[in-house]
C-alpha positions as CSV (number, residue, x, y, z in Angstrom):
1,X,-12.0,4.6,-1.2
2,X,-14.5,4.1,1.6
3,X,-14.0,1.8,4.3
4,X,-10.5,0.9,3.9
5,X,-10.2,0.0,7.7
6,X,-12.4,-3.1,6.9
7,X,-9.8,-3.8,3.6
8,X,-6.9,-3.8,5.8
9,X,-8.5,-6.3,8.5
10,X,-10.2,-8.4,5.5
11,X,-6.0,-8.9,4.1
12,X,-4.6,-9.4,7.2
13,X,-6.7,-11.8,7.9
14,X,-5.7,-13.7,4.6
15,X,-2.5,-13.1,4.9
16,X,-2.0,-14.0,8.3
17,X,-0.3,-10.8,10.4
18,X,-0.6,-7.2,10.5
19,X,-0.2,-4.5,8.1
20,X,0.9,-0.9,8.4
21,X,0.4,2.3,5.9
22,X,3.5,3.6,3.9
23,X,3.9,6.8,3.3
24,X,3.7,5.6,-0.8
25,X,1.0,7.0,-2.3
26,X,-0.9,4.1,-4.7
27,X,-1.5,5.7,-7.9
28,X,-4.4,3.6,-8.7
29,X,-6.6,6.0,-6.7
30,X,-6.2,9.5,-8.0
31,X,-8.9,11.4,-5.7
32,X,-6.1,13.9,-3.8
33,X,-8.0,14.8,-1.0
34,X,-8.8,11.3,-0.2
35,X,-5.2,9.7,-1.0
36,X,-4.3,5.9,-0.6
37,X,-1.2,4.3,0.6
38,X,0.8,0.8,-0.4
39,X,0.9,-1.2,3.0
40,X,3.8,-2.8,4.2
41,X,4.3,-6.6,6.1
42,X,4.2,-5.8,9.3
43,X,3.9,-9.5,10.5
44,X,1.7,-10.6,7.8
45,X,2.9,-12.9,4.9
46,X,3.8,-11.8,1.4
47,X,2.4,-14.2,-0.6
48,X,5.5,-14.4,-3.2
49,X,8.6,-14.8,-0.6
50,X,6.9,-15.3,2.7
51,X,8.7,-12.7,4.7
52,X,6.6,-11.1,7.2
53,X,8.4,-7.2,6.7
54,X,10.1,-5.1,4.2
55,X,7.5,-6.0,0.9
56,X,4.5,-4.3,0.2
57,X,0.7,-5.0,-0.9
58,X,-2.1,-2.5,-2.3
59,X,-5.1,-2.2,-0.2
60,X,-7.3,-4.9,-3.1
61,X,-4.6,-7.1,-2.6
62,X,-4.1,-7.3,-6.3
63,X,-0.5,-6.3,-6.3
64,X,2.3,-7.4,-4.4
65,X,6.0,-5.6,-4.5
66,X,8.4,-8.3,-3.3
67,X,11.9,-6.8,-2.1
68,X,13.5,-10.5,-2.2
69,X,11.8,-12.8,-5.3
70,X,13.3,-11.1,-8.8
71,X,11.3,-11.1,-11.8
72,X,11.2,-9.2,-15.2
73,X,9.1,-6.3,-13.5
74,X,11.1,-4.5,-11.4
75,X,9.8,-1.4,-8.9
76,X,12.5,1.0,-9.2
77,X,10.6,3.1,-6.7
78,X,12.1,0.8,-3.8
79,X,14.2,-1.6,-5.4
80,X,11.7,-4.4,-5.5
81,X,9.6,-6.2,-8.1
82,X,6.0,-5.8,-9.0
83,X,3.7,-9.1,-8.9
84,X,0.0,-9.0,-10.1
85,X,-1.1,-11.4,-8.3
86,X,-4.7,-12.0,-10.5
87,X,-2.1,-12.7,-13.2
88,X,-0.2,-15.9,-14.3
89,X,2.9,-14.8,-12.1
90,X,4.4,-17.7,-9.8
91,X,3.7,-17.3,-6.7
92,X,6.5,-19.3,-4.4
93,X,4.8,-19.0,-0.8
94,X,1.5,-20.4,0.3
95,X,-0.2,-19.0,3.2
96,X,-2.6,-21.7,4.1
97,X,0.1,-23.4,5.2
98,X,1.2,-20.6,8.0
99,X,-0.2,-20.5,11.8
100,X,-1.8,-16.9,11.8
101,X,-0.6,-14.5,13.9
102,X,-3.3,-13.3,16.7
103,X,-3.3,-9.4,17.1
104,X,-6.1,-7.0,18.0
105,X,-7.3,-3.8,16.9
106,X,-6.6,-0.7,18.6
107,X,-8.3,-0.5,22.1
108,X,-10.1,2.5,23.3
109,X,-8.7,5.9,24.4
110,X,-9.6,4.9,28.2
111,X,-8.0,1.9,27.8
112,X,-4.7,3.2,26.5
113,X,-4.5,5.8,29.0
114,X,-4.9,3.5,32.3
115,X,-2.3,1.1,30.9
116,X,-0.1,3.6,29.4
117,X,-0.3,5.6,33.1
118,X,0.5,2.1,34.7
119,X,3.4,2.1,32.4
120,X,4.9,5.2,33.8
121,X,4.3,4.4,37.4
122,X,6.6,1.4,36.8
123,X,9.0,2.9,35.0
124,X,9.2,6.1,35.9
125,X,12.3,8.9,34.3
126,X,15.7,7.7,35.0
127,X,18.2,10.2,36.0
128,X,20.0,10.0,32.5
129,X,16.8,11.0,30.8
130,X,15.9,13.8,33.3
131,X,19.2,15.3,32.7
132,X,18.7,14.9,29.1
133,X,15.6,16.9,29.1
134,X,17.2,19.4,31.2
135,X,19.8,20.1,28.4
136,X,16.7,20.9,26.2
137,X,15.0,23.4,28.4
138,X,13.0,21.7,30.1
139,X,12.3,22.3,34.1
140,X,11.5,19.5,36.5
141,X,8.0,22.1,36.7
142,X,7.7,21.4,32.9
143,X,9.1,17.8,33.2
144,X,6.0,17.0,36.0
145,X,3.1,19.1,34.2
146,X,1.2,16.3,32.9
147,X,1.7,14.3,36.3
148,X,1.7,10.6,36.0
149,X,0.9,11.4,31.9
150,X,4.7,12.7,31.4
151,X,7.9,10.7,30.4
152,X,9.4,7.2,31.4
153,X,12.2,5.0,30.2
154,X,12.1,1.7,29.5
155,X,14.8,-0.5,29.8
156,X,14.3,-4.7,30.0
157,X,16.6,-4.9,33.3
158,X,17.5,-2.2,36.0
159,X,19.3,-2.5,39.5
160,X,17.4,-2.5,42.5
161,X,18.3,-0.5,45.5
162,X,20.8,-2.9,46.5
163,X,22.3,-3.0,43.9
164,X,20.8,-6.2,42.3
165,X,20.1,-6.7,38.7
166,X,16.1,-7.0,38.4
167,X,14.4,-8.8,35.3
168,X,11.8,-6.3,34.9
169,X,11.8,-7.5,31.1
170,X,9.6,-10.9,32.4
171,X,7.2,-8.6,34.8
172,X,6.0,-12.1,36.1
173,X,7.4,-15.0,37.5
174,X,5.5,-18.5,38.1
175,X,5.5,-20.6,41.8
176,X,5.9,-23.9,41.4
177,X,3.4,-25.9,43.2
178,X,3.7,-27.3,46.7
179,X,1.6,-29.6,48.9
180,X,-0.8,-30.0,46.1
181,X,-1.9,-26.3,45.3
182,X,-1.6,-25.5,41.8
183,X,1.3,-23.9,39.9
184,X,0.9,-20.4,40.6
185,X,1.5,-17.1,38.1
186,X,2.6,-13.7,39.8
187,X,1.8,-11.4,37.0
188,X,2.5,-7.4,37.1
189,X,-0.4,-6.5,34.5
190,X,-2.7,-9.2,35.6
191,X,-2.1,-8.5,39.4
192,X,-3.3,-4.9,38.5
193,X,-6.3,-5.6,36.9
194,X,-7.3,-8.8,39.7
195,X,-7.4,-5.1,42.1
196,X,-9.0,-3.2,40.0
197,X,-11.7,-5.9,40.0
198,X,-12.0,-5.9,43.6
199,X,-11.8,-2.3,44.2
200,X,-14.5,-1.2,41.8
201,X,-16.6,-4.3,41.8
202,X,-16.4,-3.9,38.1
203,X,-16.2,-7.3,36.4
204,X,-14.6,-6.0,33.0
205,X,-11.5,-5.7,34.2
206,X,-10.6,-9.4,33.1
207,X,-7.4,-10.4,32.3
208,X,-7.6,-9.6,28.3
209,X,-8.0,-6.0,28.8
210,X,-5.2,-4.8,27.9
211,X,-6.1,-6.5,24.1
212,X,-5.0,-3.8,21.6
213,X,-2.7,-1.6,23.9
214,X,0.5,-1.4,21.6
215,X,3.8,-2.8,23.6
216,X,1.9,-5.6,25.5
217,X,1.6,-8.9,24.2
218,X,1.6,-12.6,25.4
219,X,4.2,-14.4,26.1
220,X,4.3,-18.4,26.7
221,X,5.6,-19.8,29.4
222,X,6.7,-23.9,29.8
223,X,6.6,-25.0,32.8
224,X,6.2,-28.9,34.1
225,X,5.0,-29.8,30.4
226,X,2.3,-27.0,30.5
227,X,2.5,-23.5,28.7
228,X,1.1,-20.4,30.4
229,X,0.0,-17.1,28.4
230,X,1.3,-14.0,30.6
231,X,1.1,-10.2,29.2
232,X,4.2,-8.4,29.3
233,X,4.9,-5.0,27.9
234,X,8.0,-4.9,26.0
235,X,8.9,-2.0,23.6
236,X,11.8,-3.8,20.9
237,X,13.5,-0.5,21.5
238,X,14.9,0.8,24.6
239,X,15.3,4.3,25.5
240,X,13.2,7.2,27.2
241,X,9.5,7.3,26.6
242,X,7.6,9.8,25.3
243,X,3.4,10.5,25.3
244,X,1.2,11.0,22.4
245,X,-1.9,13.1,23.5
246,X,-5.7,12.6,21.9
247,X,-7.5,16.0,22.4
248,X,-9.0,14.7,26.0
249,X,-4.9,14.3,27.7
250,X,-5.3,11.0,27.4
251,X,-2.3,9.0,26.3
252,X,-3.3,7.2,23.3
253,X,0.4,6.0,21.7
254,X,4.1,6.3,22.7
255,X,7.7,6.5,21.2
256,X,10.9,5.2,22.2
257,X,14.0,8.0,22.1
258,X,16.9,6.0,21.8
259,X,19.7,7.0,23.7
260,X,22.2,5.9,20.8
261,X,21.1,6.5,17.4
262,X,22.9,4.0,15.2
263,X,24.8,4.4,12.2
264,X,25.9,1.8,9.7
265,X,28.2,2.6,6.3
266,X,27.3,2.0,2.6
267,X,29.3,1.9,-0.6
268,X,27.5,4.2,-2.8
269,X,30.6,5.2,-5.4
270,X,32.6,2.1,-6.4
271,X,35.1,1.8,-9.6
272,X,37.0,-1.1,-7.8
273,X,37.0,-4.0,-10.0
274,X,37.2,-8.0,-9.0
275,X,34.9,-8.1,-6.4
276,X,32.4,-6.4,-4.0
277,X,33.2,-4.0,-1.0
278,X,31.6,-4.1,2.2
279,X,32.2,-1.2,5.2
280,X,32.6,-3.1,8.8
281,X,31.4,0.7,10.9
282,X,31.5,1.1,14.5
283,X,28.9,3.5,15.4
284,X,30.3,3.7,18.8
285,X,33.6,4.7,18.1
286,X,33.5,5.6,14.2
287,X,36.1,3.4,13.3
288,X,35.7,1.5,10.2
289,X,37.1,-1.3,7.8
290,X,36.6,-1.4,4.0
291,X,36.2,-5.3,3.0
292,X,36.9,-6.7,-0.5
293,X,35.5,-10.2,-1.8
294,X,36.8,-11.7,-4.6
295,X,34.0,-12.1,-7.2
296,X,34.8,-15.9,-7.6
297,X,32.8,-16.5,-4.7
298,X,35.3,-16.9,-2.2
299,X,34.1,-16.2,1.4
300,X,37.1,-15.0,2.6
301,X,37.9,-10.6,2.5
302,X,40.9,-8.6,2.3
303,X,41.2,-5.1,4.0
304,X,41.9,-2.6,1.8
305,X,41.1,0.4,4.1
306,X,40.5,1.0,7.8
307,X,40.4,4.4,9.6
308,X,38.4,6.8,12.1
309,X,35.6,8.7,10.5
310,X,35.0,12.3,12.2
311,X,31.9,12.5,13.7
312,X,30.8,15.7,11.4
313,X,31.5,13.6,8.2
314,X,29.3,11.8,6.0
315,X,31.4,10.6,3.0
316,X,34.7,9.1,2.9
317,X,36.4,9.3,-0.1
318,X,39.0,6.4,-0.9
319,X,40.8,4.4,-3.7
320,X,42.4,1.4,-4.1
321,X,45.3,0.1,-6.4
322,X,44.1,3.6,-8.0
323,X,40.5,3.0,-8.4
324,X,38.4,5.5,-6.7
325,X,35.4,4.4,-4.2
326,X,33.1,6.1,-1.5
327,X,31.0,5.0,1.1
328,X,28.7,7.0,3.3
329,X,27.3,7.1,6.9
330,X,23.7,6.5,7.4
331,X,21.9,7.7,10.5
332,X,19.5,5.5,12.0
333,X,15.9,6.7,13.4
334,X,15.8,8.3,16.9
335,X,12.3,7.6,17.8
336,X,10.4,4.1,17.3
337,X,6.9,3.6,17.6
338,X,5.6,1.4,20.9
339,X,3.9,-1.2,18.9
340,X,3.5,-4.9,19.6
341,X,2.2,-6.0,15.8
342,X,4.5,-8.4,15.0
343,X,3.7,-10.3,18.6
344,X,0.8,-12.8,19.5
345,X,-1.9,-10.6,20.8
346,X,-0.1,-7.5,20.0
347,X,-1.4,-4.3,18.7
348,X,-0.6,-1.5,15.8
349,X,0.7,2.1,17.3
350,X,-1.4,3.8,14.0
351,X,0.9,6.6,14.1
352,X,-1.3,9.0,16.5
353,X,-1.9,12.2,16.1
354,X,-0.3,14.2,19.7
355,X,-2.3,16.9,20.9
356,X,-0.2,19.0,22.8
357,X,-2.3,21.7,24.9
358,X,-0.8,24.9,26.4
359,X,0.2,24.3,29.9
360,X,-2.9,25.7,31.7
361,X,-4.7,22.9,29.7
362,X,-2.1,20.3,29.6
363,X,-2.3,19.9,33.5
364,X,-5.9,18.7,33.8
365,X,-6.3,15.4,34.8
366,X,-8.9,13.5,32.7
367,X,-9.9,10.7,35.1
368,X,-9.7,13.1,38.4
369,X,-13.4,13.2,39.4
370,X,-14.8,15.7,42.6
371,X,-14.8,14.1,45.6
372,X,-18.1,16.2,46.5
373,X,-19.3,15.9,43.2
374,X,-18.6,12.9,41.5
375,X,-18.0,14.4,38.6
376,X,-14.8,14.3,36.1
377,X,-14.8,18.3,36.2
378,X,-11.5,18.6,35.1
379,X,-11.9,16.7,31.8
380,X,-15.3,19.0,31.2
381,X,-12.6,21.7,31.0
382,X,-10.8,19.9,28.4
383,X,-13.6,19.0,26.2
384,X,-14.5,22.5,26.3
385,X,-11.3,24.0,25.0
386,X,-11.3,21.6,23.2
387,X,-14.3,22.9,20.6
388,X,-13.5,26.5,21.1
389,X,-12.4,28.2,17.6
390,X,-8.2,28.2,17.8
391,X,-5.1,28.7,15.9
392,X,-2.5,25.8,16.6
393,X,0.6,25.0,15.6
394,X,2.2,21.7,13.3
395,X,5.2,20.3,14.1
396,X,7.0,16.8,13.3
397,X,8.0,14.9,16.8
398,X,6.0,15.1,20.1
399,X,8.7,15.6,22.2
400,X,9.4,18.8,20.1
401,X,5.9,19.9,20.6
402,X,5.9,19.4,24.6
403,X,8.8,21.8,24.9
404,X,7.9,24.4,22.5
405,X,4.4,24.5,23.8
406,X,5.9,25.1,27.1
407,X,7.9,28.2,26.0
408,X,5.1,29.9,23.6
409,X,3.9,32.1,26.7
410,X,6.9,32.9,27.4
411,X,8.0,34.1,24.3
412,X,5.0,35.9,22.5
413,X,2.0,38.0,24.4
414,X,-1.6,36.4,25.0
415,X,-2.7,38.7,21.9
416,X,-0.3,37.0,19.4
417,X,-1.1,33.8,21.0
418,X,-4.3,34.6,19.8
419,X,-3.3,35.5,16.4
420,X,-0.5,32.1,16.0
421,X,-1.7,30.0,18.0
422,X,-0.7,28.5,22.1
423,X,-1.1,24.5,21.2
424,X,0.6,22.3,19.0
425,X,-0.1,19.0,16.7
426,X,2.8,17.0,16.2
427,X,3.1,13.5,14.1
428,X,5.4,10.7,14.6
429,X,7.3,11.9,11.0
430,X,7.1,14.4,8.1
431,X,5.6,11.9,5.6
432,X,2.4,11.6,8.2
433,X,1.4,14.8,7.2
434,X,-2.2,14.1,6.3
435,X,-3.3,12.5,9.7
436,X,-3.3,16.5,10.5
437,X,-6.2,16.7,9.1
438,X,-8.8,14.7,11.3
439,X,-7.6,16.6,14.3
440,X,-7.9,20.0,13.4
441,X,-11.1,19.1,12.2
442,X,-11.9,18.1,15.8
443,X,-10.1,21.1,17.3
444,X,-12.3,23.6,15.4
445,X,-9.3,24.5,14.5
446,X,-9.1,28.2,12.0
447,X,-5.8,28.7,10.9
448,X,-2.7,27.0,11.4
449,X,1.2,28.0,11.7
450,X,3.8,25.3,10.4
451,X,7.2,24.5,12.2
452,X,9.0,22.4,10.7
453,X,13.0,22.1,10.9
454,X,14.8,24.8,9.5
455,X,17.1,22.4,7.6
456,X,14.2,21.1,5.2
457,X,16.0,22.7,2.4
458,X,18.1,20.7,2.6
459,X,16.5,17.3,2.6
460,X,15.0,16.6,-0.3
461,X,12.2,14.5,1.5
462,X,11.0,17.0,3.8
463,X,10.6,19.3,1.4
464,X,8.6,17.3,-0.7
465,X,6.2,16.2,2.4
466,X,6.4,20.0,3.9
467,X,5.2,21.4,0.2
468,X,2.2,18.3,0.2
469,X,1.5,19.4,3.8
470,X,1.1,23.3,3.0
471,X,-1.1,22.4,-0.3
472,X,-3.2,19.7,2.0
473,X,-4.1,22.5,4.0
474,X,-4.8,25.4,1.6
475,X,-7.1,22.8,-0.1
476,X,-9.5,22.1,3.3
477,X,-9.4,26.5,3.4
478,X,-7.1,26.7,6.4
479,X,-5.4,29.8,6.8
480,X,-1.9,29.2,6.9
481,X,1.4,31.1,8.5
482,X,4.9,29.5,7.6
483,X,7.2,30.5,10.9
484,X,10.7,31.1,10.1
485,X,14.1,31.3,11.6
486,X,17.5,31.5,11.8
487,X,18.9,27.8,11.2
488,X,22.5,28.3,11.9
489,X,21.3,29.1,15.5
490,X,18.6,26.4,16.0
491,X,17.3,23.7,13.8
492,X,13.5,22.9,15.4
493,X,11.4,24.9,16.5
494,X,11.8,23.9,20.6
495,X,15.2,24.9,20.0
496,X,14.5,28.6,18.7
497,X,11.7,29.1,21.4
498,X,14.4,27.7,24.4
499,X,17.0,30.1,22.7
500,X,14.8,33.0,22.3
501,X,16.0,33.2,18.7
502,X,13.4,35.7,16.6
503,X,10.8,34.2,15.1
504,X,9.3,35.4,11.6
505,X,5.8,34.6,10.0
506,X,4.8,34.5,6.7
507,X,1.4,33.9,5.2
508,X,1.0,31.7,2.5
């Protein structure tokens, strides 16, 4: 289907919000190099229940599946229920009635980079974090490569040096008027771009600029029966942050590690009768309580079980009055997308590709022009390497691709760097497979060597998106390597370069 950026603005715009690209495949469109994806509310409205997440919507905005409203159609495929909406189904919610929500498309690389640098500067590595890459390999040499384009954390408050708690979540703060000036508003990202005005003379640098950066939206401020709009930057998750590279070094996207993955508990075996179990968990300490309610609609539960789960177990086996149940342990995601697309005047992450040069690459500075010169010599390098005929690597997580691309020249000789490759792509997950494709397009890119976790045998989902990967690529004629290793000594590839495990290839 052609165009389908212009689809997705055409139904957000009707259904008020944003929407974001499964990784679903709609079957309506059977062209498999050029596949299409169901979209889910990401802000925007379904049309049959009104929530603004969880449903989804094809890209003709013909067909609706609605996760909350039950009909006689049900979508076993995620649980929900199928609505043609150019049918005689009821449809419960109308949008007309809904204040859109304001976002913006995705703003340039440049853009991205400045604010995404500024980002950094103010919240530069925390101590935990550092330490935390240290325990992966990483050297404060590695850690400082990239320069002001490397790591941060972001948390919404943090101590000063005295001591005091600082509300960095705000980044502004308003002074209140006094012998009849006006109300004033001290803004972090605004104050930036008021000097950036003044010391380049530029007048672009107004106060929407930062439109379409993901993580910065406005927020409203009342004050004395007025409301003021003031950008903030505000990740929904906390944790250390990590760059996604475009093929100049710019940083064009970022994730959020979290430094506690969370874990809830889910019945998934029950033969207990007269009521419904629910699992309190703890995903701090592992401790847990099995809930029964009675089926006659009472509010009130009864424990029936409580215990400690060991951290290496996934099911729990129980029983009750002799009636055998299980529940297991669900791991929640470690990395989250910067994205502000459920905020007014917030912005999509997209899912960037990262393009992860070796470090002789990775350390030129893109905006660093010759003082004799005026020139931005160092990015000419970049674009050059960047069109040269290469091998390269795929991987699934950019943090995972910084440290292995670190270790590659110290691990193979420049001639087999030749042959597998010295760079790395890396998505945000395994089911983003094809947004590969583009880059290595742009990379000139020959042949490719795949690194994936070792332990995609064993899940069931990667496998399926590995397999689609390795056919995506024999399709566009990419020569293809599958590395290999041992996984009882190291699960991703970062691991098995840091370890200096033995690394196999095999040509598919």
């Amino acid at each position: 289907m052609q165009n389908l950026q212009s689809k997705y603005a055409e139904l957000e715009e009707k259904l008020g919000g944003a929407l974001r690209e499964t990784d679903m495949i709609d079957t309506d469109y059977k062209d498999p190099q050029h596949p299409v994806y169901w979209l889910e509310f990401y802000g925007a409205h379904c049309p049959i229940c009104g929530g603004t997440h969880w449903c989804m919507i094809n890209v003709t905005g013909t067909k609706v599946v609605c996760q909350r409203q039950t009909n006689n159609h049900p979508f076993r495929a995620t649980g929900g229920y199928m609505y043609y909406l150019d049918k005689n189904f009821k449809v419960s919610f109308d949008v007309s009635k809904q204040k859109p929500l304001i976002t913006h498309p995705k703003a340039k690389p440049e853009i991205l980079d400045m604010f995404y640098r500024a980002v950094m500067l103010c919240y530069p590595l925390c101590d935990k974090h550092r330490e935390n890459l240290h325990k992966r390999g990483m050297t404060d040499e590695m850690i400082n490569l990239r320069g002001k384009r490397a790591f941060g954390t972001y948390y919404p408050t943090k101590k000063d040096k005295d001591g005091n708690v600082v509300d960095y979540f705000s980044q502004a703060k308003i002074e209140p008027s006094r012998d009849g000036r006006p109300v004033k508003i001290i803004s972090l990202w605004n104050g930036m771009l008021d000097n950036l005005k003044t010391e380049t003379g530029n007048p672009k640098f107004t106060h929407d600029y930062w439109f379409g950066v993901p993580g910065f939206y406005n927020v409203e401020y009342p004050y004395n029966g007025k409301t003021y709009q003031i950008p903030k930057f505000a990740p929904k998750v906390f944790g250390m942050l990590v760059p996604f590279y475009n093929e100049y070094n710019q940083i064009i996207g970022m994730q959020s590690r979290v430094d506690h993955v969370r874990e809830t508990a889910e019945i998934i075996n029950s033969s207990v009768l007269g009521g419904k179990l629910k699992v309190d968990f703890n995903s701090y300490t592992h401790k847990y309580k099995v809930l029964l309610y009675s089926a006659i609609g009472k509010k009130e539960a009864t424990v029936i079980a409580e215990g400690e789960v060991p951290v290496d177990q996934d099911v729990v086996n129980l029983d009750y009055a002799g009636m055998k149940y299980e529940f297991k342990i669900q791991k929640g995601g470690k990395y989250f997308w910067v994205s502000s697309a459920k905020q007014k005047d917030g912005a999509k992450s997209q899912s960037p590709v990262s393009v992860v040069y070796n470090p002789e690459i990775a350390r030129l500075d893109p905006t660093k022009v010759d003082s004799n010169t005026g020139k931005t010599t160092e990015l000419d390098q970049i674009k050059a390497y960047s069109k040269k005929p290469k091998a390269i690597w795929l991987t699934e997580g950019g943090l995972k691709a910084i440290i292995a691309t670190d270790y590659l020249p110290m691990r193979f000789n420049q001639q087999q760097l030749d042959v597998i490759g010295r760079d790395f792509l890396a998505v945000g997950g395994v089911s983003q497979y094809s947004h590969f494709l583009p880059m290595l397009k742009k990379l000139n890119v020959t042949s490719v060597t795949t690194a994936y976790d070792m332990d995609f045998q064993e899940n069931q989902q990667v496998k399926d998106n590995y397999r689609k990967l390795l056919k995506m690529l024999k399709q566009h004629g990419y020569k293809v390597r599958f590395a290999n290793w041992d996984l009882s000594k190291a699960k991703g590839i970062d691991d098995a370069l840091v370890k200096g495990i033995e690394i196999d290839f095999k040509e598919i």
